[in-house]
C-alpha positions as CSV (number, residue, x, y, z in Angstrom):
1,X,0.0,22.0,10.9
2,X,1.8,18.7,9.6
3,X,0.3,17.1,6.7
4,X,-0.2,13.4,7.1
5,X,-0.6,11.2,4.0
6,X,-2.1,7.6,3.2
7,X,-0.2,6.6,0.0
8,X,-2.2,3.7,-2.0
9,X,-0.7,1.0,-4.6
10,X,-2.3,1.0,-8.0
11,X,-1.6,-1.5,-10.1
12,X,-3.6,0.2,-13.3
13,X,-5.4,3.4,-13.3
14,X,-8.6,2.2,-12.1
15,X,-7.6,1.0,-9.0
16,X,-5.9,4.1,-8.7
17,X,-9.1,5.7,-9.4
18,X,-10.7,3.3,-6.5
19,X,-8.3,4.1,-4.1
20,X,-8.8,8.1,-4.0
21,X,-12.4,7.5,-4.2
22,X,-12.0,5.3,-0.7
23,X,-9.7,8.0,0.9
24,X,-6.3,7.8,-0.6
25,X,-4.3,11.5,-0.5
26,X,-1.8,9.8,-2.7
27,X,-1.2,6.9,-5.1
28,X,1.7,5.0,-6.4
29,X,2.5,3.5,-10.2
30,X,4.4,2.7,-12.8
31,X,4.7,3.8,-15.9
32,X,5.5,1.4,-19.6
33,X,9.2,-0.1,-17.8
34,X,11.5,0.3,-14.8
35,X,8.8,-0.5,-12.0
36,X,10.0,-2.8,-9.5
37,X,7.0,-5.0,-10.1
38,X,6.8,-6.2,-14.2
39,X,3.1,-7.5,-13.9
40,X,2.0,-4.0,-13.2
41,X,3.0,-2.1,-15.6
42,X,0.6,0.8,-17.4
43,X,0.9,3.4,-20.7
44,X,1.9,6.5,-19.9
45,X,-1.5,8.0,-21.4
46,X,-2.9,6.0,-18.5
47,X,-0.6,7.7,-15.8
48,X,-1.9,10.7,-17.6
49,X,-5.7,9.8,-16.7
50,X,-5.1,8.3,-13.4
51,X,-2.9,12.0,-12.7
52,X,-5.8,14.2,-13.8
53,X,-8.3,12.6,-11.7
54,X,-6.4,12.6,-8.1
55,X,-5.9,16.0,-9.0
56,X,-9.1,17.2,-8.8
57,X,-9.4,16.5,-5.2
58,X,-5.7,17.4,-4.2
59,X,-4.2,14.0,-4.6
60,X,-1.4,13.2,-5.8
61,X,0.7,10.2,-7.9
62,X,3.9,9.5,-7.9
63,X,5.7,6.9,-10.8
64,X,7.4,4.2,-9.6
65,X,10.8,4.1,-11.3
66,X,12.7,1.6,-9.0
67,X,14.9,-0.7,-11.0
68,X,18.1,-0.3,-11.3
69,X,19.1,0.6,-14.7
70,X,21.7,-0.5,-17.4
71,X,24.1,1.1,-19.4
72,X,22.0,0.0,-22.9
73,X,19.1,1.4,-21.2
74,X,19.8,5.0,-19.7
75,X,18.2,6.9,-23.2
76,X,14.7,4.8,-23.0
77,X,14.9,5.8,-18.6
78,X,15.7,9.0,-19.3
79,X,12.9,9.4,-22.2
80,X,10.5,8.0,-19.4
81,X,11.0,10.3,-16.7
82,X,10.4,12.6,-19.0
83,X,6.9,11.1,-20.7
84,X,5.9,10.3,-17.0
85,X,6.7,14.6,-16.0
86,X,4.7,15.6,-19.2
87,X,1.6,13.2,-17.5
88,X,1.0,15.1,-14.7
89,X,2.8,12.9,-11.9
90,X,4.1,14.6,-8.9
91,X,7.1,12.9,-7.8
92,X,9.5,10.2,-9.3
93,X,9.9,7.3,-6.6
94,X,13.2,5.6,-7.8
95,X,16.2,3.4,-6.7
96,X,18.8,4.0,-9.3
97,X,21.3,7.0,-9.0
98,X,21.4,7.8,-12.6
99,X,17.7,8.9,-12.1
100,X,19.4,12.1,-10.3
101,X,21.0,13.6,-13.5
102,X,18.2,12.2,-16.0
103,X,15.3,13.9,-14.1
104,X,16.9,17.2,-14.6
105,X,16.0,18.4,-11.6
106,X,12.3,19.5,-12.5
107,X,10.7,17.0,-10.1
108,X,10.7,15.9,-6.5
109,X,12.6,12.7,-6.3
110,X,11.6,10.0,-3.5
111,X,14.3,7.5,-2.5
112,X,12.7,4.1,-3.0
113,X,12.8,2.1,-0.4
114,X,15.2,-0.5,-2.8
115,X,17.7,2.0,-1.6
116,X,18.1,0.6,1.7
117,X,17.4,3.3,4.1
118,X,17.5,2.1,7.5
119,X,20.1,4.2,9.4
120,X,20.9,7.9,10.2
121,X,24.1,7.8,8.1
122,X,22.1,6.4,4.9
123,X,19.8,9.0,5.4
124,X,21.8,11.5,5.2
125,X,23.6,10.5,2.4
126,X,20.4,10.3,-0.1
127,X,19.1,14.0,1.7
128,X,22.3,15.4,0.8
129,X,21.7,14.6,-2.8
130,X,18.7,16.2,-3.1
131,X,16.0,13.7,-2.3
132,X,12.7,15.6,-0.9
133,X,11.3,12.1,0.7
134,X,13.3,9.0,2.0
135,X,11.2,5.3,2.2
136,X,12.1,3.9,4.9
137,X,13.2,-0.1,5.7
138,X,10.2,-2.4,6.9
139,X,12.0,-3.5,9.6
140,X,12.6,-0.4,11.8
141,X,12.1,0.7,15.3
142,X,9.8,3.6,16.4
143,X,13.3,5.2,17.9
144,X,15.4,4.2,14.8
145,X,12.6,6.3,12.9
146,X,12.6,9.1,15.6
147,X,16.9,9.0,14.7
148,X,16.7,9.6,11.0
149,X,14.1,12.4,11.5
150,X,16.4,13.8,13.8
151,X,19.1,13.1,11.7
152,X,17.1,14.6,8.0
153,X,14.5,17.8,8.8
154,X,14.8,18.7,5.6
155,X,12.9,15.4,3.9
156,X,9.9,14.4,4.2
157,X,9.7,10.0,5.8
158,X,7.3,7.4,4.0
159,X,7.0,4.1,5.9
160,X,5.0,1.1,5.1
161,X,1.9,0.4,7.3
162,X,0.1,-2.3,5.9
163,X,0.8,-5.6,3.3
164,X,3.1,-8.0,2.2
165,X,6.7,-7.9,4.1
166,X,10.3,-8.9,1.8
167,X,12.3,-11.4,4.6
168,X,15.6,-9.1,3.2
169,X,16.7,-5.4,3.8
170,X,14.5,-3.8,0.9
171,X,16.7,-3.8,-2.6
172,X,19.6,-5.6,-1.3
173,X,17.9,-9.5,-2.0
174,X,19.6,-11.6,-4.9
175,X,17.9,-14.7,-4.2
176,X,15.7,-14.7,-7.5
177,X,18.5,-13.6,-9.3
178,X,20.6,-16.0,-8.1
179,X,18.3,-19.1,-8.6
180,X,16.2,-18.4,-11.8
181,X,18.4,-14.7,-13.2
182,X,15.6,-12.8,-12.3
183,X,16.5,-10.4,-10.4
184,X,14.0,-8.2,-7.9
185,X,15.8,-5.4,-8.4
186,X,14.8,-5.4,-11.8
187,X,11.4,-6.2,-11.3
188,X,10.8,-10.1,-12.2
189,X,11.5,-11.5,-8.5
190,X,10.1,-15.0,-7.9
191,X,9.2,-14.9,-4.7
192,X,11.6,-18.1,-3.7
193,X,11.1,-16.7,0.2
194,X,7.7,-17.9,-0.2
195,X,8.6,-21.1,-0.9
196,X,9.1,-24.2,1.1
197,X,11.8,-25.3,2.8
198,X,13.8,-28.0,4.8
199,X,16.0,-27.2,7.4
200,X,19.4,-28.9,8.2
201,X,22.1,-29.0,10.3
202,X,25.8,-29.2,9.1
203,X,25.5,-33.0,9.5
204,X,22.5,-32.9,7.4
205,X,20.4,-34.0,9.8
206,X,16.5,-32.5,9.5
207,X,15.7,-29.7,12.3
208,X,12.6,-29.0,10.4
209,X,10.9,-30.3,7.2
210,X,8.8,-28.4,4.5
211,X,8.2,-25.4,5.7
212,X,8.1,-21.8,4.5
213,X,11.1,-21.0,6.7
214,X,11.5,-17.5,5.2
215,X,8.3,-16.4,4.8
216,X,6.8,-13.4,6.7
217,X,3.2,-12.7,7.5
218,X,1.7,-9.2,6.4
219,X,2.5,-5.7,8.2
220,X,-0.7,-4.0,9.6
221,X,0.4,-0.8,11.6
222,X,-2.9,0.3,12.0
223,X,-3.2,0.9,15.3
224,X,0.3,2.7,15.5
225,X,-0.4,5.3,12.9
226,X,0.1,8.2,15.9
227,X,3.0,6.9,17.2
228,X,4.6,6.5,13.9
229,X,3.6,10.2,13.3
230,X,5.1,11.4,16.5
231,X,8.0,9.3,15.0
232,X,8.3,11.7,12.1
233,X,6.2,9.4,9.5
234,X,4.0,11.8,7.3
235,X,3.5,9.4,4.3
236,X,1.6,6.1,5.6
237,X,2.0,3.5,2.6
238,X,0.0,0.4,2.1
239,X,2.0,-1.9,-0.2
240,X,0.4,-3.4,-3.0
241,X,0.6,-2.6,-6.6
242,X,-0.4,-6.5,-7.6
243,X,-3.6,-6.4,-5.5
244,X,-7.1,-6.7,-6.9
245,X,-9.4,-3.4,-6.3
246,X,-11.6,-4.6,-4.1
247,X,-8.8,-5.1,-1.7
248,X,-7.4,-1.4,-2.3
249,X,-10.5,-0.7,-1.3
250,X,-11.0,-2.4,1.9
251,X,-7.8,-1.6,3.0
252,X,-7.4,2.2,2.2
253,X,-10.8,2.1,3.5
254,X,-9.7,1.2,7.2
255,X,-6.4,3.1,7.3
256,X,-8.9,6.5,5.8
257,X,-10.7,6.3,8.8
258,X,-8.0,5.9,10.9
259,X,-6.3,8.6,9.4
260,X,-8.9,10.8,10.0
261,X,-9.4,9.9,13.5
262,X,-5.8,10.8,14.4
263,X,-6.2,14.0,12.6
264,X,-9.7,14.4,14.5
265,X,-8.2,14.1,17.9
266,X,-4.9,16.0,17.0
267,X,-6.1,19.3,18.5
268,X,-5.3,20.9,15.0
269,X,-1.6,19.5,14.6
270,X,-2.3,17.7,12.1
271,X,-4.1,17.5,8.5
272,X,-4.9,15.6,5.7
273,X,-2.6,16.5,2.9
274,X,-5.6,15.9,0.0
275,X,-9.3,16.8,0.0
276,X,-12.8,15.7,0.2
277,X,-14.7,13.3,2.4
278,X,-15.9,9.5,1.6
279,X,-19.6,9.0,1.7
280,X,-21.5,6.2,0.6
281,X,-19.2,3.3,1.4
282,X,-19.1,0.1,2.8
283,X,-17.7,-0.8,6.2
284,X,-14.1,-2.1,6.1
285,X,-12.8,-5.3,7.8
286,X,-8.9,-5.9,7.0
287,X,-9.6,-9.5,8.0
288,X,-11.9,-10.5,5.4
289,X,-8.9,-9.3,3.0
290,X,-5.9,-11.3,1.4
291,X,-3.6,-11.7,4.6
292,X,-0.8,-14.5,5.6
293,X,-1.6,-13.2,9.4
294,X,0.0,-10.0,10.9
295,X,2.6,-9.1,12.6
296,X,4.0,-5.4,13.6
297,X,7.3,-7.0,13.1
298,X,10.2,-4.5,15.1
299,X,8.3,-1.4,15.4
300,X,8.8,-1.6,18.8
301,X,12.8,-2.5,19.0
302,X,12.1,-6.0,20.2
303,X,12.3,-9.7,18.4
304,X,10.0,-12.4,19.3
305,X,9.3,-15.6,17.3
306,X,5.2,-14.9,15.6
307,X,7.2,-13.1,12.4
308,X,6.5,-16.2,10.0
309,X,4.1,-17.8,7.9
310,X,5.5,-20.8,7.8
311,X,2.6,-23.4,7.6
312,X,0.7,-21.1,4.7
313,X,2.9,-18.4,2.5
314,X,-0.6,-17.8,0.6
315,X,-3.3,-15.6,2.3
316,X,-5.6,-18.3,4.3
317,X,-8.1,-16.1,5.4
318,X,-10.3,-15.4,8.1
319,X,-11.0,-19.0,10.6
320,X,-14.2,-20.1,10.2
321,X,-14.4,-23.6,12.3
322,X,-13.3,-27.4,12.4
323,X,-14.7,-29.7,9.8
324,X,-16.4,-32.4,11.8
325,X,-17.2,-34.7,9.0
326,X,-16.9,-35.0,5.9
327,X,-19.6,-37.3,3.3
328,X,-19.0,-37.7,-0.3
329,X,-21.9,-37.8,-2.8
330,X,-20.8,-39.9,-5.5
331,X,-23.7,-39.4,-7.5
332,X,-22.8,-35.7,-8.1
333,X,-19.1,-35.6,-7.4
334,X,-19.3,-33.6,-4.7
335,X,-19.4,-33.4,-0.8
336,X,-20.9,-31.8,1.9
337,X,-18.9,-30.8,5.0
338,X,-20.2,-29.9,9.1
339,X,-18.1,-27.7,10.7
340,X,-18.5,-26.3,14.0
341,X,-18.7,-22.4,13.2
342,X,-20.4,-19.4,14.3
343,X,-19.3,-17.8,11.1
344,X,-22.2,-16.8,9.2
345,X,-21.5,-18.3,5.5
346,X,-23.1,-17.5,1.9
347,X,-23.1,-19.0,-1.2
348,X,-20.3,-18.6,-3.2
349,X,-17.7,-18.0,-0.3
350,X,-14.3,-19.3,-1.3
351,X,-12.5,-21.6,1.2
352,X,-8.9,-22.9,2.4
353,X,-7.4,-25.5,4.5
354,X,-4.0,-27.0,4.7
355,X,-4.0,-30.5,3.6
356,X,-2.1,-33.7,5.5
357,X,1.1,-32.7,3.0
358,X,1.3,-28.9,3.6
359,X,-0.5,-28.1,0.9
360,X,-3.1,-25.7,0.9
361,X,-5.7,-25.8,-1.0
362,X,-8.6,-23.7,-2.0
363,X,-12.1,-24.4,-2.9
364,X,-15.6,-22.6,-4.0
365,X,-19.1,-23.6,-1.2
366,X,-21.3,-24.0,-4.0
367,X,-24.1,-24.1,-1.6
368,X,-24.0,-22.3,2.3
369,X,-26.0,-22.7,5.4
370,X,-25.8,-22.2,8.5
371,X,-28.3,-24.4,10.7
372,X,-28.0,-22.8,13.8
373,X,-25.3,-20.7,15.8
374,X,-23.1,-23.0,16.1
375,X,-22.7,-25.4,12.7
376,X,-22.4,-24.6,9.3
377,X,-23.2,-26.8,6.3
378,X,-21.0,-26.3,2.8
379,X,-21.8,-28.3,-0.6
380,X,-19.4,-28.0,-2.9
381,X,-16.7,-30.0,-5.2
382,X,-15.4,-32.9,-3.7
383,X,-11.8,-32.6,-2.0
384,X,-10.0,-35.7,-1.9
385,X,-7.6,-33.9,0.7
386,X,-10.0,-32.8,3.1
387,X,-10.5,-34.5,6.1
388,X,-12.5,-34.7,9.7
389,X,-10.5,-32.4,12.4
390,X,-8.9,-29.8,9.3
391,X,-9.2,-26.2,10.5
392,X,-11.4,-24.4,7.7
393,X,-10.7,-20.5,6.3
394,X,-12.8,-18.4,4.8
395,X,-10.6,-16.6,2.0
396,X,-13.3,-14.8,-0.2
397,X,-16.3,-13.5,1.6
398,X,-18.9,-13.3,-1.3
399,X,-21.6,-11.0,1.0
400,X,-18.8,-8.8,1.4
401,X,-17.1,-8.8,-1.8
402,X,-21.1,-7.8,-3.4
403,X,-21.0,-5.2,-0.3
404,X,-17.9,-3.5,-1.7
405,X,-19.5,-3.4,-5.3
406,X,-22.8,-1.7,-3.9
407,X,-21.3,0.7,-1.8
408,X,-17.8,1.5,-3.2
409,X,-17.8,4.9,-2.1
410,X,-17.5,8.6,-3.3
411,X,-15.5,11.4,-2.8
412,X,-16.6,15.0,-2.6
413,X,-15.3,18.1,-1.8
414,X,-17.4,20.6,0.4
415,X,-18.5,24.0,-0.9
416,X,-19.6,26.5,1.0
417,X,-22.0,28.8,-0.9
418,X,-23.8,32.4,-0.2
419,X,-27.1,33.4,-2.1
420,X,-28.4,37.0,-2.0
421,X,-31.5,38.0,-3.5
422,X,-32.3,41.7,-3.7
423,X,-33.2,44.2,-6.1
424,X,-30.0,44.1,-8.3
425,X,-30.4,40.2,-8.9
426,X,-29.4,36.9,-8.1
427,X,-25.6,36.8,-6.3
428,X,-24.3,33.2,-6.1
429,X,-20.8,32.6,-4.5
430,X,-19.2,29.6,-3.9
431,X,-16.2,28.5,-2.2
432,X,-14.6,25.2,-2.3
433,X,-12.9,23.7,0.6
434,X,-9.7,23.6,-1.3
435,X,-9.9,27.4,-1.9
436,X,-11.5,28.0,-5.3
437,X,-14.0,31.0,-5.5
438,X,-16.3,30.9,-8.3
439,X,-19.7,33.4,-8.7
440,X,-22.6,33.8,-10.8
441,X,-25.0,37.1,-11.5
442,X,-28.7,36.7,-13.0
443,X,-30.3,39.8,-13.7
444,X,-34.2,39.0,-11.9
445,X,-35.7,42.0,-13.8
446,X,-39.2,41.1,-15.3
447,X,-39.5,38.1,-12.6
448,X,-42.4,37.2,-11.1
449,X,-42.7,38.0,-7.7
450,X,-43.3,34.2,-5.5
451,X,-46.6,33.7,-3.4
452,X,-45.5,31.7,-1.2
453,X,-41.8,33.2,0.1
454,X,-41.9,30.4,3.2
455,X,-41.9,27.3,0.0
456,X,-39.2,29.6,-1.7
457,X,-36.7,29.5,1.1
458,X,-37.3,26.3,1.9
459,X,-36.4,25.2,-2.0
460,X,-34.0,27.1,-1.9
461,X,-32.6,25.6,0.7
462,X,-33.2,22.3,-0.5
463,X,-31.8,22.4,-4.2
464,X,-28.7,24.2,-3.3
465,X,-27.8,21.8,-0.8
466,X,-27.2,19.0,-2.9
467,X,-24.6,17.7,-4.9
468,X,-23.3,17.9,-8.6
469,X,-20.4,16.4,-10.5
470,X,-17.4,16.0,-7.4
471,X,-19.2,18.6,-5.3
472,X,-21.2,18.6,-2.0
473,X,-22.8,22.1,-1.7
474,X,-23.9,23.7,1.5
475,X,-25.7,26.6,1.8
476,X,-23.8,28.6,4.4
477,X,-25.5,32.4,3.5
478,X,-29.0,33.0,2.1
479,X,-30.2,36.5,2.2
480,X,-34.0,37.3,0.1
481,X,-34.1,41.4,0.2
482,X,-36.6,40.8,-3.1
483,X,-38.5,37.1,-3.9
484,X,-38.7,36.4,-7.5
485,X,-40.5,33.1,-8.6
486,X,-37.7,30.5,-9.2
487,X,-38.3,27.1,-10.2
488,X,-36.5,23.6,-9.0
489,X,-34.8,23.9,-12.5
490,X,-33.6,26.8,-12.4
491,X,-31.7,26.2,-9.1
492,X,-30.4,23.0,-10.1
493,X,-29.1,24.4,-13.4
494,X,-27.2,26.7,-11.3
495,X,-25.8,24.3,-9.2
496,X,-24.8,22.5,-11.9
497,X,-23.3,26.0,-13.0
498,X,-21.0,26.7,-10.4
499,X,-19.6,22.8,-10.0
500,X,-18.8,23.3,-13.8
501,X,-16.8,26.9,-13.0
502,X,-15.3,25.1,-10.1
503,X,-13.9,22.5,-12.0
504,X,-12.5,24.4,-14.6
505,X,-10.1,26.1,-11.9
506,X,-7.4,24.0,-10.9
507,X,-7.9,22.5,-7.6
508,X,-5.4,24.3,-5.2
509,X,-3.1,21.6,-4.0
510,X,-0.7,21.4,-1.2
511,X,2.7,22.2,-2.2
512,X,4.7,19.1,-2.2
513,X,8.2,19.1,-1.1
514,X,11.2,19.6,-3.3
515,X,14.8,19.8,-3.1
516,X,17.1,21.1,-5.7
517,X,19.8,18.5,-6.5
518,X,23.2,18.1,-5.5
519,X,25.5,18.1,-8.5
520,X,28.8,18.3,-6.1
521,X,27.1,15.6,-3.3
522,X,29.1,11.8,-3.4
523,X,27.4,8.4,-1.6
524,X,29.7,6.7,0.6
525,X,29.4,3.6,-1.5
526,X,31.3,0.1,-0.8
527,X,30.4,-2.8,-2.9
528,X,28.0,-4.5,-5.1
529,X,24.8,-3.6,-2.5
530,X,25.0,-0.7,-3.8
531,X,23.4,-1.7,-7.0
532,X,25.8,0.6,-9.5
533,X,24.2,-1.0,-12.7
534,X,25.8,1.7,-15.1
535,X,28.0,4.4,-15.5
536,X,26.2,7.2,-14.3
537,X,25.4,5.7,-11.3
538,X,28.8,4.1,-10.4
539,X,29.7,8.5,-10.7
540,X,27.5,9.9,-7.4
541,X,29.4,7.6,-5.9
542,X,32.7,9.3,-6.8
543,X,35.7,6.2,-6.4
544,X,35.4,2.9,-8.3
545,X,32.7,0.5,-7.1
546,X,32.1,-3.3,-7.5
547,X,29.5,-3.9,-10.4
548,X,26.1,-4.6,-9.1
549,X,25.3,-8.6,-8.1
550,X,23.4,-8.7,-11.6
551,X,26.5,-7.7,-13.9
552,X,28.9,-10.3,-12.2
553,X,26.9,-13.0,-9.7
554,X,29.9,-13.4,-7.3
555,X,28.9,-16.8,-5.3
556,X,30.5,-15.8,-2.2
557,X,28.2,-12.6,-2.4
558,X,25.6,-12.5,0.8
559,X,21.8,-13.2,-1.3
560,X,19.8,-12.0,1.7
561,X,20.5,-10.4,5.3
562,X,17.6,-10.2,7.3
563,X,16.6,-9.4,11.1
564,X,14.3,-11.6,10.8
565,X,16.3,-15.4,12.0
566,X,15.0,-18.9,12.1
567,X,16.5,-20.0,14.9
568,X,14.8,-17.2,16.9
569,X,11.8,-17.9,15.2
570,X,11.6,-21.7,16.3
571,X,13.1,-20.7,19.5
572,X,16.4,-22.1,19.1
573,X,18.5,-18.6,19.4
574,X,21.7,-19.8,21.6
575,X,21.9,-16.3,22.8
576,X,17.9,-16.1,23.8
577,X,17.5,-19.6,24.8
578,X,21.2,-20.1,26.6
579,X,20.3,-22.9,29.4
580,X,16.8,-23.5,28.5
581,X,18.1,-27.3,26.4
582,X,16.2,-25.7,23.2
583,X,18.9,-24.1,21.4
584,X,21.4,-27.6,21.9
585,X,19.8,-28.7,18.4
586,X,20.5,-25.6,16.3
587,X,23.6,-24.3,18.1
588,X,26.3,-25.7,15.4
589,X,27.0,-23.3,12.2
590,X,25.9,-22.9,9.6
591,X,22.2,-24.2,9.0
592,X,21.5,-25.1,5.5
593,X,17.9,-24.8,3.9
594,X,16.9,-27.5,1.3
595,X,14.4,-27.1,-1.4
596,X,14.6,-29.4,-4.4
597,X,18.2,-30.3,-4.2
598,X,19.4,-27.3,-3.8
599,X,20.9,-25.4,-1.3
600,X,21.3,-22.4,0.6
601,X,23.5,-21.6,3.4
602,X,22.4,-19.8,6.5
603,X,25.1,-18.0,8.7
604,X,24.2,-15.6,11.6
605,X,25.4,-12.4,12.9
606,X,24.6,-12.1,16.6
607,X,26.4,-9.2,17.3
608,X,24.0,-7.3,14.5
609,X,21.4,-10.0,15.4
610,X,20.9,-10.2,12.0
611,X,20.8,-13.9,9.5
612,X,22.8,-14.2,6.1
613,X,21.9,-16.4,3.5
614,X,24.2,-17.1,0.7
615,X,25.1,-20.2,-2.1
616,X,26.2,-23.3,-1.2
């Protein structure tokens, strides 16, 4: 039986929390430094809590350790990985090679996906290091996937399903670095794909004008989560780790269920690889979620413009209707909008629309109604911007949002427990579905015998089947060879009892995978995209290698390659649109984006069908 995964972001320990309490069998975070994302940083006491409560029900937490690391820094790594082992967490996720002989070996080690795996040959480089899981490139193909399984049995494959989508091959982008020195690779990118952009030809003239020409709409795979298994996936990982909780919880929610469902319909070939069940919660809806549209990008080996956000790199929201006028109250400084809708709105929603400039802009409906079916009225600050004919987005549902806070859900794990009453006493068992057996003996001498033994049994029935602390008890045996009196205390007080002896038994966890380390195993490194930021590093790789794009900002260096392309995005591909007229405009090389003076230029690689950006 495989074990299947749904690996959660967390940007602080209570999200973390939130997400195994929606369904999570993993989570992901960083510790005090070296996570690829600076704003989500957390102290290592609060790995610690964040560790201790995923374990209870099987789960797991790996530390995000993904920067690439410098010479001045390898003691304060090194001290780290080892603060972050001492916590509890199950696997070091990391980008840096020097992580291989700092780790000592005590630890599963997952290639980040900064580490660029998208073919066979790069696979089998990292496994023959000694990595137990490889994460994979955003931008592969169900059969590329199928190749590097083929091509590594003997590690475990993580692939993003669902969030935010880099434009560039994953750790190879030096665009912030190269604009502001902030480099993603160490953790401070700034985002300049999700800026906006125009775009000219080599004569200068304007093809297209402020636009976020290299920004991507979100991943969502959730409706290729058995395909991607049959692939060779077994870790499904939403990204993340700057989200709010209520959006870890809507999402982890949805892929949970799905999840399951595969596993359902499996015919036993599959499992979940944490435990417990999700009761109480709120129903799910990814749209009502911060999204810039989705897109399964080339899961399925082909290319198609319908990759970008280029009109809105921030999360619009879910389309509610056309504004159909628009009347200011001066008196009160606000407004109150028509729109045609059939969107049922509440006070408090939060709304979007993109203004006559490209700008979007956001806004609070102080007041929400809805007419009838087919209009809705909104009263809220005025917007100078907003005009008659402007497409309207719901970005913050407040009846859902509330939703979310009354029904967050909770996690339980089943136990199956046996009573026997009989001459020698009371015999309670209990077994846990992780595997944990825990009993308890009450000597029933001197008890009064019950009146009624029908009311008994049926209280019995009805106080052990309930739940305490984590636990959801079930009453699987109940055997009365004697009746003494017990009261509705009494049984809940043993309940209680055997929840407390479960928990203080660790929970019996699925073994994770690990792979001792290679100390003889070289990379087949070649230049600076290889990220060698320090000495031990630049040594797995065995030969001299090119400092990484941080230590020496060569200008002829490529910032980005991508298989995403603008011109097949516009439909202006010479090789796709050869005779349709389209591609006349777009055909010279290179292409040049503009954005506040300065520029970038854009070469492409059709034989790779792949685009380049670099400095101009």
């Amino acid at each position: 039986m495989k074990e299947l995964e749904l690996l959660a972001p967390a940007r602080n320990a209570d999200i973390g929390i939130a997400a195994i309490d929606c369904g999570a069998d993993a989570v992901y975070m960083a510790g005090p430094g070296f996570g690829a994302r600076q704003a989500a940083g957390n102290s290592v006491e609060d790995v610690a809590r964040l560790c201790a409560y995923a374990h209870r029900f099987g789960a797991r937490v790996f530390a995000t350790v993904n920067t690439i690391v410098f010479d001045d820094e390898l003691e304060s790594f090194s001290s780290l990985l080892r603060e972050l082992e001492e916590a509890g967490v199950d696997a070091l996720i990391m980008q840096d090679m020097a992580g291989l002989s700092l780790s000592g070996g005590r630890i599963p080690l997952h290639a980040s996906t900064q580490c660029a795996v998208r073919d066979a040959a790069k696979a089998m480089d990292l496994a023959s290091l000694g990595f137990s899981r490889l994460i994979l490139e955003r931008e592969l193909s169900l059969e590329q996937i199928r190749g590097i399984a083929r091509a590594v049995p003997q590690c475990e494959l993580e692939c993003f399903v669902h969030g935010a989508l880099c434009v560039c091959y994953s750790g190879q982008c030096y665009l912030s670095e190269h604009i502001a020195s902030r480099s993603a690779n160490r953790g401070a990118c700034i985002q300049a794909c999700r800026s906006r952009y125009d775009l000219l030809d080599p004569d200068g003239r304007v093809l297209v004008k402020d636009k976020a020409l290299l920004s991507l709409k979100d991943l969502k795979l959730l409706d290729r989560l058995a395909d991607l298994a049959d692939a060779g996936v077994m870790s499904f990982k939403i990204e993340g780790r700057l989200k709010n909780e209520s959006y870890v919880r809507n999402v982890v929610r949805q892929y949970s269920l799905a999840l399951d469902a595969l596993v359902a319909s499996s015919g036993g070939r599959y499992c979940r690889s944490s435990f417990g069940r999700v009761s109480e919660a709120f129903v799910p809806a990814l749209d009502k979620t911060f999204n810039r549209g989705y897109t399964e990008l080339f899961l399925d080996g082909k290319k198609a413009p319908g990759w970008a956000a280029m009109d809105a790199a921030k999360g619009m929201g879910e389309k509610v209707g056309k504004v159909i006028s628009v009347r200011k109250d001066g008196s009160r400084g606000s407004c109150v909008l028509e729109i045609e809708s059939t969107a049922r709105l509440n006070n408090g929603d939060g709304f979007s629309f993109v203004a006559g400039n490209g700008e979007v802009i956001g806004f609070r409906g102080d007041v929400c109604e809805n007419p009838d079916r087919k209009r809705a009225r909104i009263v809220c600050k005025y917007q100078e911007l907003l005009y008659k004919g402007a497409i309207l987005y719901r970005n913050l549902d407040s009846a859902f949002e509330k939703e979310i806070a009354r029904a967050p859900g909770r996690r339980l794990l089943e136990v199956k427990v046996g009573l026997v009453l009989d001459d020698a006493g009371l015999h309670l068992s209990a077994c846990s579905e992780d595997g944990r057996r825990v009993s308890i003996e009450r000597d029933m001498d001197g008890a009064e015998e019950a009146r009624n033994r029908e009311r008994l049994e049926a209280m019995v029935r009805a106080q052990l089947c309930k739940t305490a602390d984590i636990y959801a008890f079930e009453l699987e045996e109940c055997r009365f060879e004697a009746w003494p009196l017990l009261s509705a205390a009494q049984l809940n007080a043993l309940r209680r009892e055997l929840a407390d002896a479960l928990s203080a038994l660790q929970c019996n966890m699925r073994p994770l995978l690990k792979r001792e380390l290679s100390a003889d195993a070289r990379l087949s490194g070649s230049d600076y995209r290889d990220n060698a930021a320090n000495r031990r590093a630049a040594a797995v790789y065995g030969k001299a290698l090119p400092d990484a794009f941080e230590l020496r900002h060569d200008r002829n260096a490529e910032l980005m390659r991508s298989r995403y392309c603008i011109r097949c995005e516009l439909g202006i591909c010479p090789k796709r649109n050869a005779g349709s007229g389209r591609h006349i405009a777009a055909s010279a090389e290179p292409l040049f984006l503009l954005n506040n003076g300065r520029r970038l230029r854009l070469e492409f690689d059709c034989r790779h069908c792949e685009m380049v950006v670099k400095a101009e």
